[in-house]
C-alpha positions as CSV (number, residue, x, y, z in Angstrom):
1,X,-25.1,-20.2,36.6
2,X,-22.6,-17.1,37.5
3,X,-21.1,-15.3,34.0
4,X,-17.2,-15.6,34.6
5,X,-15.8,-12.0,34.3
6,X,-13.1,-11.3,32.2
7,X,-9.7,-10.3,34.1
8,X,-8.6,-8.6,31.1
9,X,-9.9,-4.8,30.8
10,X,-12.5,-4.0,27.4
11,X,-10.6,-3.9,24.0
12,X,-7.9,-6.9,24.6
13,X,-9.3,-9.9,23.9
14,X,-7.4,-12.3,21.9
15,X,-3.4,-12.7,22.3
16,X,-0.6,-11.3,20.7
17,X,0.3,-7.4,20.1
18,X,-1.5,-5.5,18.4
19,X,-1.3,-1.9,17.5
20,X,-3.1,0.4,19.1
21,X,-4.9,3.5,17.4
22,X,-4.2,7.3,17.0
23,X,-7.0,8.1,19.2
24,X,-5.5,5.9,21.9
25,X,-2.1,6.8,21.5
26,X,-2.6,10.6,21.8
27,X,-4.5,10.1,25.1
28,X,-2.3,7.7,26.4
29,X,-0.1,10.9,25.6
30,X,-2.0,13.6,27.1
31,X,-3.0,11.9,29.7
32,X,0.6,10.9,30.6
33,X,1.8,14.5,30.4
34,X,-1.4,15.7,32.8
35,X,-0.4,13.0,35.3
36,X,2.5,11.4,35.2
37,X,0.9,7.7,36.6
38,X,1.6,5.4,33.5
39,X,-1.3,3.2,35.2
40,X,-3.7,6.0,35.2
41,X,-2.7,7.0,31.5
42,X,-3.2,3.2,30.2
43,X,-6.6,2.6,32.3
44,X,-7.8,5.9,30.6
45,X,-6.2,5.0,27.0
46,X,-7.8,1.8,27.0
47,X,-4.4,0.2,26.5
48,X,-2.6,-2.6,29.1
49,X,0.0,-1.1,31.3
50,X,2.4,-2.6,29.1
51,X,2.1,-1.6,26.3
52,X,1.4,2.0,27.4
53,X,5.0,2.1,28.9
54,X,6.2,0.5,25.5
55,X,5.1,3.8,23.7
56,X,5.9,6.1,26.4
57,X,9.6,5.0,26.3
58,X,9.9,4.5,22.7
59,X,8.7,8.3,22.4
60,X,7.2,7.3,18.8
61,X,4.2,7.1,17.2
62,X,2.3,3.6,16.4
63,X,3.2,4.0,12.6
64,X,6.7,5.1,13.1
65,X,7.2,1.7,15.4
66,X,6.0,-0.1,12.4
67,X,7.9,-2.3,10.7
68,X,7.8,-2.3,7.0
69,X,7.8,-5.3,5.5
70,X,9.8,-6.0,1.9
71,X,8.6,-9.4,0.9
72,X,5.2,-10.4,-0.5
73,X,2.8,-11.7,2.3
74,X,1.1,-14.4,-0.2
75,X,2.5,-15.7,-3.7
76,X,2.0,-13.3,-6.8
77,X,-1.4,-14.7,-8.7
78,X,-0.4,-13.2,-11.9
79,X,3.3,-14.4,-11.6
80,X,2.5,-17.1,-14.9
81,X,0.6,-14.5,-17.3
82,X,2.1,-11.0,-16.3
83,X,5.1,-11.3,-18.3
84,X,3.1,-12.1,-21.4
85,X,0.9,-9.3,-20.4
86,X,3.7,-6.9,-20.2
87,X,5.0,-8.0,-23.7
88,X,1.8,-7.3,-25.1
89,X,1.6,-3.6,-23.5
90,X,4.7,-3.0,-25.1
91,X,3.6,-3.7,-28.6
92,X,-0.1,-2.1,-28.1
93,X,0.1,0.3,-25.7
94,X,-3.7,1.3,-25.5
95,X,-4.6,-2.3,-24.8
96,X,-7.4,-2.0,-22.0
97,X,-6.8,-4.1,-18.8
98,X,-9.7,-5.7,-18.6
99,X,-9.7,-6.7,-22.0
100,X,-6.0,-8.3,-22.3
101,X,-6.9,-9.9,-18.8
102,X,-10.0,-11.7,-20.7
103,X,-7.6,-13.0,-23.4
104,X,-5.7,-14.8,-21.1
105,X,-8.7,-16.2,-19.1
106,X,-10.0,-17.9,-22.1
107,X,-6.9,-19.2,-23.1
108,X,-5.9,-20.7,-20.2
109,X,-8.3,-20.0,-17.1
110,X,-6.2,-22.0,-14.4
111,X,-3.1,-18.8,-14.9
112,X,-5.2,-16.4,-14.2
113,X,-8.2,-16.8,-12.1
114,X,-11.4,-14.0,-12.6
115,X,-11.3,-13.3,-9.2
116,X,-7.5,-11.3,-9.9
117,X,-9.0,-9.1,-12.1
118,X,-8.8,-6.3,-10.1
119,X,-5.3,-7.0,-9.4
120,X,-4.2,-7.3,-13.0
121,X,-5.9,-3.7,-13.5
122,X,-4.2,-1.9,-10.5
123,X,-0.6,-3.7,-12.5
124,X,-1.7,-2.5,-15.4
125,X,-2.2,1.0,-14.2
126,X,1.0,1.3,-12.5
127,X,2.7,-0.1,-15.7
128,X,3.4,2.8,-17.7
129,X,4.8,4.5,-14.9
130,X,7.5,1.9,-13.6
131,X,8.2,1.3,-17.1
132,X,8.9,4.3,-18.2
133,X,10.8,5.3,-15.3
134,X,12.9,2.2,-15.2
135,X,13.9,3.7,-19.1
136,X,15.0,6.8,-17.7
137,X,11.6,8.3,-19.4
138,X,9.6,10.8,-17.5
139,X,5.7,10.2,-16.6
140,X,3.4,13.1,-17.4
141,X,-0.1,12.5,-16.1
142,X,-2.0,14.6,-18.5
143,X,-5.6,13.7,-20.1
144,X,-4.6,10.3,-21.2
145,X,-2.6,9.2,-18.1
146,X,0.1,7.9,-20.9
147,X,4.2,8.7,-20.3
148,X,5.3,10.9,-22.7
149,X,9.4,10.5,-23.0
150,X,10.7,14.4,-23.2
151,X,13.4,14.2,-25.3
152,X,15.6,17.7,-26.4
153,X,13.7,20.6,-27.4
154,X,9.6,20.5,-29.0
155,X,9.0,21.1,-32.3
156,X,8.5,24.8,-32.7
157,X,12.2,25.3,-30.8
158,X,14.1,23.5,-33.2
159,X,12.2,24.9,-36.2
160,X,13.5,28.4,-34.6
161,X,17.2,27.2,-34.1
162,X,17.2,26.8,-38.0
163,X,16.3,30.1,-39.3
């Protein structure tokens, strides 16, 4: 039996586009600039013909062609608890994250599955911060990682402003 060879060169297998590296772009690049043969420049990128002229005429990097996306790519898993959650921060602020997610998994397991632990902590982290910032507060990370709201002047100003 006689192995079938591939009429596609090494590294594009599969359809659709796909994006290529840094590596690859920047010798598609410099090879470009050295010859001039877009062909040449590809073969030696290790990218089709196509797409190398794509990114020669564009004149931008891979990440600057990127488009970035603004919805969610898969439904929010702590959409039914985080709410609750965020109520609860409010009112006890040093709450850990692991242990307010634990609450809610024994109280109602099918809202919020184990597996989104690490999820609810990464939320919980980044609380403070968009919360505070959507209050017009202003986030200090200091040893704690806790905003602190800087309102007026500290204590030993306004003790001076009274003498």
């Amino acid at each position: 039996m006689r192995q079938q060879l591939s009429a596609r060169p090494c590294g594009h297998e599969g359809g659709g586009s796909r994006m290529i590296t840094k590596q690859q772009y920047r010798r598609l690049m410099n090879e470009y600039q050295a010859t001039g043969n877009v062909t040449e420049s590809a073969m030696k990128a290790d990218v089709s013909r196509p797409t190398a002229r794509k990114y020669l005429e564009a004149g931008q990097t891979p990440a600057e062609l990127q488009v970035k996306r603004s919805w969610r790519t898969r439904p929010d898993p702590l959409a039914q608890i985080w709410p609750k959650a965020e109520a609860m921060l409010l009112e006890a602020p040093g709450l850990e994250a692991k242990v307010l997610f634990e609450h809610f998994w024994s109280h109602a397991p099918r809202e919020a599955g184990q597996k989104h632990l690490r999820t609810f902590q990464r939320r919980v982290k980044q609380w403070p911060a968009a919360t505070w910032a959507g209050q017009g507060g202003v986030f200090c990370a200091g040893l704690d990682a806790w905003p602190r709201l800087t309102v007026g002047l500290d204590q030993r100003q306004r003790a001076g402003d009274h003498d």
